[in-house]
Legacy VTK file of the C-alpha trace (Angstrom):
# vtk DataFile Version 3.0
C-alpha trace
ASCII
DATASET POLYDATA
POINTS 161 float
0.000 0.000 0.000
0.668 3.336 -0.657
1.182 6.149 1.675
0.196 9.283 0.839
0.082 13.027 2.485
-2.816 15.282 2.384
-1.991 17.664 -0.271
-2.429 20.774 2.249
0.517 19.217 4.001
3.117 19.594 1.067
5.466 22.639 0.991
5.544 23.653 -1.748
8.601 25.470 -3.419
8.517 28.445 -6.121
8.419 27.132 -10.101
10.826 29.729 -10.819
14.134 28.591 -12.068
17.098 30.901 -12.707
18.040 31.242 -15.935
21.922 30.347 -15.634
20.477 26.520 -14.321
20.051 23.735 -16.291
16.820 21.930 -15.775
17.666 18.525 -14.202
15.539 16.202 -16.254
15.722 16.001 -19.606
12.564 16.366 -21.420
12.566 13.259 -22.644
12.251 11.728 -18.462
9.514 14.527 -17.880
7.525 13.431 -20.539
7.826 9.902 -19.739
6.359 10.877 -16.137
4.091 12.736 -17.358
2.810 10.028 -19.434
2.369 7.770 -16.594
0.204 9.678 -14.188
-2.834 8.329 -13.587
-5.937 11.205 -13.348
-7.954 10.795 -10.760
-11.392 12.081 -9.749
-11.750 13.487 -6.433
-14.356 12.411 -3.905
-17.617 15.590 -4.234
-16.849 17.112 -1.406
-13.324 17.835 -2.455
-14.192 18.657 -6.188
-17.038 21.122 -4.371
-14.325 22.777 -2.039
-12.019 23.308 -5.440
-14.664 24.647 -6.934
-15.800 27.044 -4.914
-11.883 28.501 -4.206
-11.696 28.827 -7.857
-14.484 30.706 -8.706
-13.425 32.882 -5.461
-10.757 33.760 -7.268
-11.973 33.827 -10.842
-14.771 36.745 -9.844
-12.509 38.586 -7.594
-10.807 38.938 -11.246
-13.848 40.320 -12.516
-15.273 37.679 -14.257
-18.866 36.748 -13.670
-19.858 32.747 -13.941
-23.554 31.629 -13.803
-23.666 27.729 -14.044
-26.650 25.633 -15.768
-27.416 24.663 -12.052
-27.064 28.580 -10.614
-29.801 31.644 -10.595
-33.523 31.200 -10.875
-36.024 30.290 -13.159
-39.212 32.870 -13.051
-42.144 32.401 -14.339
-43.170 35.725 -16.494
-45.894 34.506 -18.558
-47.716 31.476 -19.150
-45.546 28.774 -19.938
-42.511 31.185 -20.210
-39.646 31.362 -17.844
-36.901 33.723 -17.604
-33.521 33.254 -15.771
-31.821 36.499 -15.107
-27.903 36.256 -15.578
-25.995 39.154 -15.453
-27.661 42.778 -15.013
-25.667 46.529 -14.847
-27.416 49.413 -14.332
-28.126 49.940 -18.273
-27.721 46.275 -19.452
-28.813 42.850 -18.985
-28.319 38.706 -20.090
-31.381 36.229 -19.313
-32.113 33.497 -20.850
-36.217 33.179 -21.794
-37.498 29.349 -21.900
-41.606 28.700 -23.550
-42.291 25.714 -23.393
-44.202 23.921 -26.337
-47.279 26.035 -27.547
-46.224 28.964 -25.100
-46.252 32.292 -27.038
-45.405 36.153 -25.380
-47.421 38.885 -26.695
-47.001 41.169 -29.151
-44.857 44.175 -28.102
-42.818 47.221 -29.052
-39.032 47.447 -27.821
-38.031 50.727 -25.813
-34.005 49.534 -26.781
-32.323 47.569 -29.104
-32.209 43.801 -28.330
-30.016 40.799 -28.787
-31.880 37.263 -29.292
-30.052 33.872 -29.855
-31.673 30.833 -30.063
-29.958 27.905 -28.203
-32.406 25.333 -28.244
-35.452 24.133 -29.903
-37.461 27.026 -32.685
-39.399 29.620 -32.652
-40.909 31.963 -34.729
-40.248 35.423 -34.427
-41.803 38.402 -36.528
-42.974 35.529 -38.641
-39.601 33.678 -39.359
-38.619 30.318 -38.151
-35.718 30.298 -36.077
-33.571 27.079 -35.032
-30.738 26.380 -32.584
-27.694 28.935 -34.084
-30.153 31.916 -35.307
-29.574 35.536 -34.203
-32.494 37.984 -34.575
-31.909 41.618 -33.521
-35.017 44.333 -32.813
-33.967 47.700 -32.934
-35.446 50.294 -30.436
-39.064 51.524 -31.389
-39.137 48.872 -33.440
-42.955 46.659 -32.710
-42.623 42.628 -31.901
-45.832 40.398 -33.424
-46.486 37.461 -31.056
-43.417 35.521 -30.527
-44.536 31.436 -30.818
-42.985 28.196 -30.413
-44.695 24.583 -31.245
-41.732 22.391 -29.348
-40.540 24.393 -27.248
-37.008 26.626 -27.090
-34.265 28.390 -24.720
-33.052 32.067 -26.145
-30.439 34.123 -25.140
-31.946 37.610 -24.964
-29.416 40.371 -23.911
-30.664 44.357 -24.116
-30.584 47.564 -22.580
-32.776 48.620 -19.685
-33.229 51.907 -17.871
LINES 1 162
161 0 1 2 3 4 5 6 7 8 9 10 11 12 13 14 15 16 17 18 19 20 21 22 23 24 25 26 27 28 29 30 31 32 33 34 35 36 37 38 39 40 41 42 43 44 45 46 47 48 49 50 51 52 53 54 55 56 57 58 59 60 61 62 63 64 65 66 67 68 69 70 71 72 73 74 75 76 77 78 79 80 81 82 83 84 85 86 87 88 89 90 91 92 93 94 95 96 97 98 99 100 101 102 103 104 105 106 107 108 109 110 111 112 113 114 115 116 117 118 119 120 121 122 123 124 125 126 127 128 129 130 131 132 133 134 135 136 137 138 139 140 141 142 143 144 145 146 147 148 149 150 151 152 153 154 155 156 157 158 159 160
């Protein structure tokens, strides 16, 4: 058997390596290590603990994550839901979800908005749009009812004020 220390026992040293020193492997030897690790999985717990210290660090770089399993689904409208993802003071990302035979009204746009459709189709100002399509509604510009018959996800992203 195998004994092995808890990686938060480990000192660790710098990876910086003057540059008047050889390296002492060759990179032929590291890449035959390499090449023999074996990747392991850790237990949920562990990969939950990693996870959350990363994105610690990732947003206090001002990045902004929202995972599939994040945020909150809303109902708006009658077999629409909306999941809010990122919102400034003059913009915001949701994603919209109708489910099969849901439509939203028509309606005018006070801004321009963004519209991506990443699952399922929909028809929008009387075009059939599939997984991939972009449609963009300028401001003042007037929506006619916005339907589905399977279903779909969008990507909406405008300006509010």
């Amino acid at each position: 058997m195998i004994k092995t220390k808890p990686f938060s026992s480990i000192k660790r040293k710098p990876a910086i390596t003057p540059p008047n020193i050889e390296p002492v492997l060759s990179d032929e030897i590291n890449s035959a290590i390499a090449s023999n690790i074996i990747a392991t999985t850790p237990a949920p717990e562990v990969a939950k603990r990693i996870k959350t210290k990363l994105m610690q660090r990732v947003q206090a770089d001002s990045h902004q994550f929202t995972f599939s399993n994040q945020g909150e689904w809303k109902t708006v409208l009658a077999g629409v839901q909306m999941k809010l993802l990122h919102k400034t003071g003059k913009q915001q990302s949701f994603l919209l979800k109708l489910a099969a035979n849901a439509s939203i009204p028509a309606h005018a746009h006070a801004h321009d908005e963004e519209s991506f459709v990443l699952q399922g189709k929909v028809t929008i100002e009387g075009i059939m749009c599939s997984e991939g399509d972009f449609h963009y509604a300028l401001a003042g510009s007037q929506h006619q009812a916005i339907t589905t018959v399977e279903g779909c996800t969008l990507l909406i992203k405008n300006l509010v004020y």
